[in-house]
C-alpha positions in Angstrom: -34.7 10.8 29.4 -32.0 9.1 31.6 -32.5 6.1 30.2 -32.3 6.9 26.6 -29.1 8.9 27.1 -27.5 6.0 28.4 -28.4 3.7 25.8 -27.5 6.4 23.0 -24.4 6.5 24.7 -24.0 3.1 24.8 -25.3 2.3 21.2 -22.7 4.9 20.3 -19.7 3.1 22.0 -21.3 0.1 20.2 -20.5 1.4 16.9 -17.3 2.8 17.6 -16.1 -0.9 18.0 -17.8 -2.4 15.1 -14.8 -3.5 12.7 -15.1 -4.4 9.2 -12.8 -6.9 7.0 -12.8 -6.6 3.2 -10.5 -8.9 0.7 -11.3 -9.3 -3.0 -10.8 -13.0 -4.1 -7.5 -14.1 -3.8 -5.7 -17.2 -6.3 -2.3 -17.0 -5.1 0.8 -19.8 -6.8 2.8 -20.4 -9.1 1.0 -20.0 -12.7 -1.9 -17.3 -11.2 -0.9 -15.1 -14.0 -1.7 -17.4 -16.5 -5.4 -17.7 -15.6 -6.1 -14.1 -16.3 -8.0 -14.6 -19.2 -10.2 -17.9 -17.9 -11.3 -14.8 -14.8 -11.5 -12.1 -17.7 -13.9 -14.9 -19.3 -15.8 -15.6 -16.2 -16.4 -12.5 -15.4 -18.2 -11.5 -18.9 -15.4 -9.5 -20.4 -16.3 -8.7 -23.9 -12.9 -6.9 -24.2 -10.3 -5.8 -21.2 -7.8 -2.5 -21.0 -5.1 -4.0 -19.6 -3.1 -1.2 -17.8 1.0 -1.4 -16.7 3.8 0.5 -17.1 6.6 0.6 -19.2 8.8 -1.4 -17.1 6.9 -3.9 -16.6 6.3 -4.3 -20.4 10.1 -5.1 -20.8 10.0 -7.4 -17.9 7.5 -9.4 -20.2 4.6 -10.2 -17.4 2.3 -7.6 -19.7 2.6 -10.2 -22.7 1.6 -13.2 -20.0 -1.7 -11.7 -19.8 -1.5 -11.0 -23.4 -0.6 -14.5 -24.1 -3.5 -15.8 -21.6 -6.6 -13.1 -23.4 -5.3 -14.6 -26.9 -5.9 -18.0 -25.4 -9.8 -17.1 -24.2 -10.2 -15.2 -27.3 -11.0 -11.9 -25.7 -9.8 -9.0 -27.3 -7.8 -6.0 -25.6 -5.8 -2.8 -25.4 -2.8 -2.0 -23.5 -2.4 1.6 -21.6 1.0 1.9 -20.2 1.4 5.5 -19.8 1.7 5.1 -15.9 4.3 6.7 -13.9 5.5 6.2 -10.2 3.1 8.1 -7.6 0.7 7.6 -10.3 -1.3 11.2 -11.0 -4.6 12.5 -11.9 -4.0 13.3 -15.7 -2.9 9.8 -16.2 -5.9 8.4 -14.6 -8.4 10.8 -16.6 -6.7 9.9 -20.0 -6.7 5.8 -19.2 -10.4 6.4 -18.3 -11.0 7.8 -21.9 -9.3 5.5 -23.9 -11.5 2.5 -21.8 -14.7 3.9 -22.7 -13.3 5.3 -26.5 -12.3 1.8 -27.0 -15.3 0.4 -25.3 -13.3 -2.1 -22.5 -15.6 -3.7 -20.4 -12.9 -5.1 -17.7 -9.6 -3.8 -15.8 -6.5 -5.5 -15.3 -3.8 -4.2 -13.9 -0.2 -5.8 -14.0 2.5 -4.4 -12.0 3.4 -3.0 -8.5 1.4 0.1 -6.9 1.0 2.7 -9.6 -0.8 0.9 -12.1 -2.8 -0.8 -10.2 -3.6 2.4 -8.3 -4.1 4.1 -12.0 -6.1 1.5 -12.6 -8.6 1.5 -9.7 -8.8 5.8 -10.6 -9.8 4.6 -13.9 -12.5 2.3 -12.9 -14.1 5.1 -10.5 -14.0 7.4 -13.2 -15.8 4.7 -15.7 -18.1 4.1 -13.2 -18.8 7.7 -11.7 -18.8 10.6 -14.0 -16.5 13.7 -12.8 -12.9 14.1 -12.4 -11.2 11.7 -10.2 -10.2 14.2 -7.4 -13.6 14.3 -7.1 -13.7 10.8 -5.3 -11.2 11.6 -2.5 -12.3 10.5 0.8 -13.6 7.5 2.7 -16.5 6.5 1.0 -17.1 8.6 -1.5 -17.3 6.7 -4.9 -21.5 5.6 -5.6 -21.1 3.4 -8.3 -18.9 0.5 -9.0 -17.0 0.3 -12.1 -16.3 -2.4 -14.6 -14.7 -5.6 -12.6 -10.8 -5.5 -12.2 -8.3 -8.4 -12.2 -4.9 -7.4 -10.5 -1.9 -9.0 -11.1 0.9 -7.3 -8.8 4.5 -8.1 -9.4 6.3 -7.0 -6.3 5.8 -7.6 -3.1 5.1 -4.8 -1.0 2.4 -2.4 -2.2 -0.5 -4.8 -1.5 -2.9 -2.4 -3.9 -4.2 -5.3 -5.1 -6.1 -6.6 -2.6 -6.8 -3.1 -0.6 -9.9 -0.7 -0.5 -7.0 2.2 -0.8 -6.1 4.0 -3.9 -3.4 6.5 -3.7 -3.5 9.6 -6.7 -1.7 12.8 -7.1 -2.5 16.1 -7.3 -0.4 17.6 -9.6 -1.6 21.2 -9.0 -1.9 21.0 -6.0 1.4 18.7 -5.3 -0.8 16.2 -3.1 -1.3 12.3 -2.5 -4.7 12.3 -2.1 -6.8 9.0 -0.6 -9.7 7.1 -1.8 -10.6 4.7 0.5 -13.8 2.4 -0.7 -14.7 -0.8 -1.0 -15.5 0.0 -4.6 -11.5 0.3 -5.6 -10.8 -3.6 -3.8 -10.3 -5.8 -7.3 -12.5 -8.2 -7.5 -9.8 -11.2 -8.1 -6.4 -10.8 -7.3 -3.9 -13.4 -9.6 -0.7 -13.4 -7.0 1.6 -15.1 -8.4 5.0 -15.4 -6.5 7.5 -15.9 -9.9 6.0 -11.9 -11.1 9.2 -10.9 -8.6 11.3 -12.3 -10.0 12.5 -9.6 -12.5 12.4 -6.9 -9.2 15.7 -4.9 -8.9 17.7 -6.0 -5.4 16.5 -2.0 -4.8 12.7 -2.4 -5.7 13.3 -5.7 -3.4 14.7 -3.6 -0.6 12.0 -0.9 -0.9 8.8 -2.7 -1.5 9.7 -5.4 1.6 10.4 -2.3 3.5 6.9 -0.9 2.7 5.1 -4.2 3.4 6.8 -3.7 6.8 5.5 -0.7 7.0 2.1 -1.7 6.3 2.3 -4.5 9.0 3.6 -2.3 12.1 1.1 0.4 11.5 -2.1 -1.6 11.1 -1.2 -3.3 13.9 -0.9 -0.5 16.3 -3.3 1.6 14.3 -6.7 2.4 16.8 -8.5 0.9 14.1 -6.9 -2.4 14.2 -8.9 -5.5 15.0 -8.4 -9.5 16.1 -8.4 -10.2 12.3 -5.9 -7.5 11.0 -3.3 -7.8 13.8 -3.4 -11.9 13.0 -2.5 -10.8 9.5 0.0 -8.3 10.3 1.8 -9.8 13.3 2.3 -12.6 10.5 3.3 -10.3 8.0 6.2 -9.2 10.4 7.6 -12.3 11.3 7.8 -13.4 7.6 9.8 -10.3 6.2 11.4 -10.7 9.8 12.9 -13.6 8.4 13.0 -13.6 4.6 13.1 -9.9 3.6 17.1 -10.0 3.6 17.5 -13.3 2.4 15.3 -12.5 -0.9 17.4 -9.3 -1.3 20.9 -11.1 -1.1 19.5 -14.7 -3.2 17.0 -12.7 -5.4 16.7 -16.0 -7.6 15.4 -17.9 -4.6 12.0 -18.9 -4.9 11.5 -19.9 -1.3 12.2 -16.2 -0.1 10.6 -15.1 -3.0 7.0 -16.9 -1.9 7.4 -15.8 1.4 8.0 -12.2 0.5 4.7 -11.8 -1.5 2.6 -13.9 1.0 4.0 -11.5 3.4 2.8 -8.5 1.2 -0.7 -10.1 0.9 -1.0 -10.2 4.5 0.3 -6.8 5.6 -2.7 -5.5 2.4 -4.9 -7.2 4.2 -4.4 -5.5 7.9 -3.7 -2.5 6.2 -7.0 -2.6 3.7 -9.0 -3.1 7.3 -6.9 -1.3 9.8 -5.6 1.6 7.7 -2.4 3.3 8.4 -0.2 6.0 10.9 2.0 8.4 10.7 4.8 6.7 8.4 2.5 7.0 5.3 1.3 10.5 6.4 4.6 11.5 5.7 5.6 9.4 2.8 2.0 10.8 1.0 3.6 14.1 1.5 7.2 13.3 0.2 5.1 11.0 -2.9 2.7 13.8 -3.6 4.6 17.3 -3.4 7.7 15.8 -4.7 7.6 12.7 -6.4 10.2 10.7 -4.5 9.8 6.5 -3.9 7.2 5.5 -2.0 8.8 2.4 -0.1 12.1 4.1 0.2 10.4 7.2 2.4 8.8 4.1 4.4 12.0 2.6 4.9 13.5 6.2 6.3 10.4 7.2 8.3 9.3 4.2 10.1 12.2 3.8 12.6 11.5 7.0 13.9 8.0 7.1 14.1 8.2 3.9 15.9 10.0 5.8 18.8 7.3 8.5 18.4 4.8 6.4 19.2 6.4 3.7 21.6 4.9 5.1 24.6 0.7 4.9 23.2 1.0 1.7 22.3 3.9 0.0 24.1 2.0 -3.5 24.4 1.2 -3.8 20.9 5.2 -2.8 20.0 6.5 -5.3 22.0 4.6 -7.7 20.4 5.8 -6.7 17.1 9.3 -7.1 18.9 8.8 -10.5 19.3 7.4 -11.4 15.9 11.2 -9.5 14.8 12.9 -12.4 17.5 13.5 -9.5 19.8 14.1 -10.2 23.4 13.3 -6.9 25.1 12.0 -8.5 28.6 15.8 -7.6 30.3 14.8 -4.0 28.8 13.7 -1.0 30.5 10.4 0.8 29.4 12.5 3.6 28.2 15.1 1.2 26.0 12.2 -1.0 24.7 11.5 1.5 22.0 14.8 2.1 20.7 15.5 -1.6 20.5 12.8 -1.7 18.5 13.6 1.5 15.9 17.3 0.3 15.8 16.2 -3.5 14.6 14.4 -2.1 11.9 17.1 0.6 11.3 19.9 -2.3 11.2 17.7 -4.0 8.6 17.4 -1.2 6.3 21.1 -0.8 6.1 21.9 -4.1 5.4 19.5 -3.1 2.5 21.1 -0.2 1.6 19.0 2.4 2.0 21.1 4.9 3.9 19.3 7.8 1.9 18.8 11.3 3.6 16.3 13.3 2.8 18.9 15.8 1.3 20.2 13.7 -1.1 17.4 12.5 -2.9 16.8 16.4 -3.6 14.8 17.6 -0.2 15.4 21.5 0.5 14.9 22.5 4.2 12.5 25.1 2.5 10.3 22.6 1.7 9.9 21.1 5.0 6.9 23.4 6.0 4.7 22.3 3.5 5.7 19.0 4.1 4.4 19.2 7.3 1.3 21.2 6.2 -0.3 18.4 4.3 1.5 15.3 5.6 -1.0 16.4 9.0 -4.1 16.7 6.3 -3.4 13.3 5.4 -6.3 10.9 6.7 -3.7 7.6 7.5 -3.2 10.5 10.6 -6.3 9.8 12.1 -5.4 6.5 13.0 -2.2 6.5 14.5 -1.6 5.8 18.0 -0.1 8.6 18.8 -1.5 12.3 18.3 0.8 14.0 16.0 0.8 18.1 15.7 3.1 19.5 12.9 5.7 20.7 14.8 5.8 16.7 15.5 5.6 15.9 12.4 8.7 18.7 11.7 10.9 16.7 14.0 10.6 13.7 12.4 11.4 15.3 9.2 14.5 16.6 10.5 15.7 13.8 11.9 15.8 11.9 8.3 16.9 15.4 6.5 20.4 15.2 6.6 
């Protein structure tokens, strides 16, 4: 009986350290976009719902793909009725337009929320039910017709991550799907798409692709193979992010930007997340504010939160940033750290407090309430309650 409690136990550990890595395929350069409809082709598409967002549209990357179907005589539809922090009711009428129009393929062109609309709609074309339904890690049983994702910023990473991010509107929620079902099946990077970025969508998305690189790599879920993709992610933005904000027509920082995106998705996809997105869910969800701009705001101070459980991996991030911290005390290491990253999101101007993008002290409670609900919690380093979580807020409120 000994015996076979031991090696439970030890079977059990076993597990507990097994680590995973998922990537869809990947054709990243200049003219990706243009092979959308040779994949579309390849993949048996007998007609694709192509889904973006208005912006996008006028930016003219839809009308690439458009250009690209024509070209492999596939037939299609566009649904652009996508807003930022994409929500439920958009995903639920996409997903009956595909099937009343009898689409067959998915692609998605544009940053986050369409391609996170779009991965909704393919659950719900796959699965029947609503797609709250799906929330959770694993939940989805069936995969839905093949998506091609085309992103054209660099920061969200949705297209090569097993992560789709929905609201709630009744309930004022992010909630998570987390599957390998949602990862697209080709992802078309293609560097030029960020081109037409505002120097503020710039700023916000290269703040969340930092974002996504610190916390995979101290998440307790990280692995060899995600902290070699984040710890590369960080060194990039490290050294381009400001560069492509202040020469937004340079392609050299522009390439370096999205590669760094593509690796932070990939650490993140594998790794999952902290307490930064925790938070930013619960600003996204219950109030609908930007995504990489509550990133930006939180993730100084949730460095300094967590400095102390997992000091080794921070100052390894320190170094990736060019930071000499050695002549540091234990104590100062961490606030080196939070005021790099805070001296780089000024330079970007985002000097935001909570208060002025239209945060009420009254809301802060509930905040809290579901920001601790949120599973990217579960892997942070450090344990959070949500009088921790309250603190944080408050330091960003005003």
């Amino acid at each position: 009986m000994v015996n076979q409690f031991l090696s439970d136990i030890m079977n059990t550990e076993s597990i507990l350290n097994l680590r995973k890595f998922l990537a869809p395929e990947i054709v990243y350069g200049d003219g990706a976009i243009a092979l959308s409809g040779r994949h579309a082709d390849n993949l048996g598409a007998s007609k694709v719902f192509i889904v973006t967002d208005p912006g996008v549209r006028r930016a003219g990357w839809t009308s690439s793909v458009e250009e690209s179907l024509k070209q492999a005589e596939i037939p299609f539809t566009i649904f652009d009725e996508v807003t930022e922090n994409p929500k439920d009711y958009e995903v639920m009428n996409g997903a009956r337009i595909c099937k009343k129009e009898s689409c067959d393929l998915i692609i998605a062109v544009g940053g986050g929320s369409p391609m996170d609309c779009a991965k909704g709609i393919g659950v719900v074309m796959g699965n029947p039910g609503h797609i709250l339904e799906f929330q959770g890690v694993d939940m989805i049983p069936n995969p839905g017709p093949p998506l091609i994702f085309i992103p054209t910023t660099a920061g969200t990473s949705a297209d090569v991550s097993q992560f789709a991010i929905i609201t709630d509107t009744a309930r004022k929620i992010k909630i998570t799907i987390i599957s390998k079902m949602v990862i697209p099946d080709i992802a078309l990077i293609d560097p030029k798409t960020t081109t037409t970025m505002s120097d503020e969508l710039t700023a916000a998305t290269g703040m969340d692709a930092l974002c996504h690189a610190f916390e995979a790599f101290v998440s307790t879920a990280s692995s060899p193979l995600t902290d070699m993709a984040a710890i590369a992610a960080v060194e990039i933005i490290a050294d381009n992010l400001l560069k492509a904000y202040q020469e937004p027509g340079n392609m050299i920082y522009r390439d370096k930007m999205m590669t760094a995106s593509l690796m932070a998705g990939l650490a993140f996809s594998n790794a999952s997340l902290g307490m930064v997105h925790a938070m930013a869910h619960s600003l996204g969800g219950g109030l609908g504010l930007p995504h990489g701009e509550c990133n930006a705001l939180l993730l100084e101070k949730v460095v300094l939160f967590n400095y102390s459980a997992a000091s080794g991996k921070y100052d390894q991030l320190a170094k990736a940033m060019h930071l000499d911290i050695n002549r540091h005390t234990i104590e100062e290491k961490g606030y080196v750290i939070s005021e790099q990253i805070a001296t780089l999101r000024k330079k970007l101007n985002i000097n935001q407090k909570l208060i002025d993008l239209g945060v009420k002290s009254s809301d802060i409670p509930e905040l809290c309430k579901f920001a601790f609900m949120d599973p990217c919690l579960a892997t942070n380093p450090q344990e959070a309650t949500p009088e921790d979580i309250e603190k944080v807020y408050l330091q960003i409120y005003k």
